[in-house]
N, C-alpha and C positions, 0 to 999 in steps of 0.2 A: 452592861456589855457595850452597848450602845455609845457611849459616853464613853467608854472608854477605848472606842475606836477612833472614834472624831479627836477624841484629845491623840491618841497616837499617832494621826491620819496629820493631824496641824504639826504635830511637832517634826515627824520626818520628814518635813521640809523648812525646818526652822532653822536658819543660819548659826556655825558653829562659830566661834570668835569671842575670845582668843583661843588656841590650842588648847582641847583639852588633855592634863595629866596626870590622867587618873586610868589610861590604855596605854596599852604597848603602840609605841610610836610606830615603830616596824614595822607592825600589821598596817595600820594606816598608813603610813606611806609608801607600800606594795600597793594599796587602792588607790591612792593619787595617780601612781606611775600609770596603773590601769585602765585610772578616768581621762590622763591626758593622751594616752596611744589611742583610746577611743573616741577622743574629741578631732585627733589627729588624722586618723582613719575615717572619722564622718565629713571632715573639710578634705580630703580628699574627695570622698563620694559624692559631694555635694558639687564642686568642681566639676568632677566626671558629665555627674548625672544633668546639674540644672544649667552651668557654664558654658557645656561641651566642650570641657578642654578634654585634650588626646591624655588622657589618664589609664593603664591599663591594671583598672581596681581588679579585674579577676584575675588579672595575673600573679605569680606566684611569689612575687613581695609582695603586695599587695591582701591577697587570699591567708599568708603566712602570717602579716603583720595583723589581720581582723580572727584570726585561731588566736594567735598568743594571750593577745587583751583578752577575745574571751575568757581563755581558760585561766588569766589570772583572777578575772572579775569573778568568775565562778568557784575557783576553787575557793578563795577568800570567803568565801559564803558560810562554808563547810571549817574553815578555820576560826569563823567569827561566831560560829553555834556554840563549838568546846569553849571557847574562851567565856563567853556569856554563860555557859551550863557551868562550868566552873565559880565562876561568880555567884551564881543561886545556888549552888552547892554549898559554897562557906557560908552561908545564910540559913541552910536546914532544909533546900526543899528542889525538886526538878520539876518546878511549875509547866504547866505547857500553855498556860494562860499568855507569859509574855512571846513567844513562838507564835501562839494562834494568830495575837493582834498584828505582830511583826507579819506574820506571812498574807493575813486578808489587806494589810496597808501597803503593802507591794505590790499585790496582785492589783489592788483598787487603783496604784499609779497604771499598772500595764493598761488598764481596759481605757483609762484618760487617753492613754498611745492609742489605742486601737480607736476610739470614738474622733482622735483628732487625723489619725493618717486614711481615716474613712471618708473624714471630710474632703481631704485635702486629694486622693484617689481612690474611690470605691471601687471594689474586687482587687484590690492589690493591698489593702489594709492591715496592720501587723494584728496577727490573729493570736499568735503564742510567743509571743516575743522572750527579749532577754529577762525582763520585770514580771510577767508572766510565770516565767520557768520559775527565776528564784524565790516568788510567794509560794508555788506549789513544792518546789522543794522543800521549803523551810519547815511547812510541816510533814511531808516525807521521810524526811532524814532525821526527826526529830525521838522517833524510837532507838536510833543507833547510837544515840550521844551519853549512853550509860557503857558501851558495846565500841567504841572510837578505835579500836585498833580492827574491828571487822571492815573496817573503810575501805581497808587494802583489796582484798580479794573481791567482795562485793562492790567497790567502785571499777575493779581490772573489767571484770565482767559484764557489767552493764555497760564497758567502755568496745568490748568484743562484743557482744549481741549484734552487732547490726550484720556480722561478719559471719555470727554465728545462726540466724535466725533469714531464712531465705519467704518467709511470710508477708504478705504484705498486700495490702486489699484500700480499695478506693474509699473506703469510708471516712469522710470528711472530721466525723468525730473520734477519731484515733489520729489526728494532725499532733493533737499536744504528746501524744504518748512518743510519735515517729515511725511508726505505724502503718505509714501509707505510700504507694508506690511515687505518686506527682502530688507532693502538697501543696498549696494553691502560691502564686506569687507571694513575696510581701516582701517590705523592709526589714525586715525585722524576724527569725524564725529562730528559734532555738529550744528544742526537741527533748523530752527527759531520757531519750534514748537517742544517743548515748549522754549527752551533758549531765545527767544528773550523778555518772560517773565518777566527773570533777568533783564535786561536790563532796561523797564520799571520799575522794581520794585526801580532800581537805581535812577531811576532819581526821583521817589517818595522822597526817603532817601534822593537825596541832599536837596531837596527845604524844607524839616524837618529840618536837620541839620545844610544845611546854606543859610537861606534864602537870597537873591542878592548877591550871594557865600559870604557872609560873617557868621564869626562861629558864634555858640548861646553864648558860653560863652566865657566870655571877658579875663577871666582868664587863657584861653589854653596857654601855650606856644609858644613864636614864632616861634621859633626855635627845634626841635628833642634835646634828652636829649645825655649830652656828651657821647661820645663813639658810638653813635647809627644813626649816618649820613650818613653811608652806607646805611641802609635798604629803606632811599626813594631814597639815590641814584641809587641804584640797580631798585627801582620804574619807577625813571624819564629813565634808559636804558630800560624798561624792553622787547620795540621789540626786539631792538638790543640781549640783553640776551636770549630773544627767537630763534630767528633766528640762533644761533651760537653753542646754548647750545649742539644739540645735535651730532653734528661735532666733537666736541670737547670732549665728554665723551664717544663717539666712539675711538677717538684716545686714548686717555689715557688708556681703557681698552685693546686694541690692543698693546698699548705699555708695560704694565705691564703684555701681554701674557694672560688676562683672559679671552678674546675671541679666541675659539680655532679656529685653521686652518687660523690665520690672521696672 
């Protein structure tokens, strides 16, 4: 088991190239769109935060423009289970082996977050982040994926609990559930209540869209329209793209002098 975490732990971060296609492009390139609004919305923040430029990130493009990415990066979670349970279906089996390693090799990037934005500010550290959320979802949602049209109702609902549910108590360890009246600052926070809503809602949409992962209409093309290969490429990196992104738009703004005092 061991060994086979380390070999999955190196490979999701192993550079994809060339396109592969052997996935629905479509899915992948809804997660490029997702990784570049997010890359887009963090050099804003970064701007905001480290620049001071007069940015106003909580404002309501801004606040609207960091909901949408999530909820596409999230629901694609829930879309990207049925697609893969599909696959080991035409194979003879509903492993949960590949789920287990998939969901501890994301959670293992989130605590990388947590261990470096600790560094970087202690007591404001991302404690349950986005990468966080989707390891523990993935095995969560992993009983539903025989069950993909329950996504509807029970993702409606965990999407109303917060609404529905007037409970809520200062205990630090009910942060990841959402649970808690002030959960402590961070960069980074995203709650399985309600987010893991999304998630379900996803996997609703694949078993709609392609039932025994394959598409409704025959007519889709197989392939991404020329010029446009990048965008599920960027899809199929898109931890990688995460992980890196913001290293990397750190530097460049230090190098062009727009982060003052660096």
């Amino acid at each position: 088991m061991l060994k086979a975490y380390i070999r999955t732990l190196i490979h999701s971060i192993r550079p994809v190239w060339p396109l592969r296609r052997d996935r629905l492009w479509e899915v992948d390139a809804l997660r490029g769109i997702a990784i570049l609004m997010m890359v887009v919305y963090h050099l804003a923040w970064d701007l905001y935060g480290l620049a001071g430029w007069d940015i106003p990130i909580y404002g309501l493009f801004w606040s609207t423009w960091q909901r949408i990415t999530a909820s596409l990066f999230i629901g694609l979670v829930g879309v990207s289970m049925y697609l893969r349970a599909q696959r080991l279906r035409a194979k003879g089996g509903w492993a949960f082996r590949p789920y287990l390693l998939r969901g501890l090799v994301i959670f293992s990037w989130g605590m990388v977050i947590t261990l470096v934005t600790y560094l970087y500010q202690p007591g404001e550290q991302v404690r349950f982040g986005i990468l966080h959320f989707i390891g523990v979802s993935i095995l969560l949602a992993y009983p539903l994926l025989r069950f993909p049209l329950l996504g509807l109702p029970l993702g409606l609902l965990v999407l109303l609990l917060p609404r529905l549910i007037s409970w809520r108590h200062g205990w630090s360890w009910l942060e990841w559930v959402g649970l808690v009246k002030n959960p402590h600052p961070a960069f980074d926070y995203f709650p399985l209540i309600p987010w893991f809503g999304v998630v379900l809602l996803g996997l609703f949409l694949a078993r709609v869209c392609y039932p025994r992962g394959r598409r409704l209409c025959s007519r889709w093309p197989a392939a991404p329209p020329k010029g446009w290969a990048w965008l599920p490429l960027a899809g199929q990196n898109s931890l990688l793209i995460y992980l890196l992104h913001q290293p990397v738009i750190i530097l460049l703004l230090t190098v062009l002098g727009i982060i003052p005092g660096a």
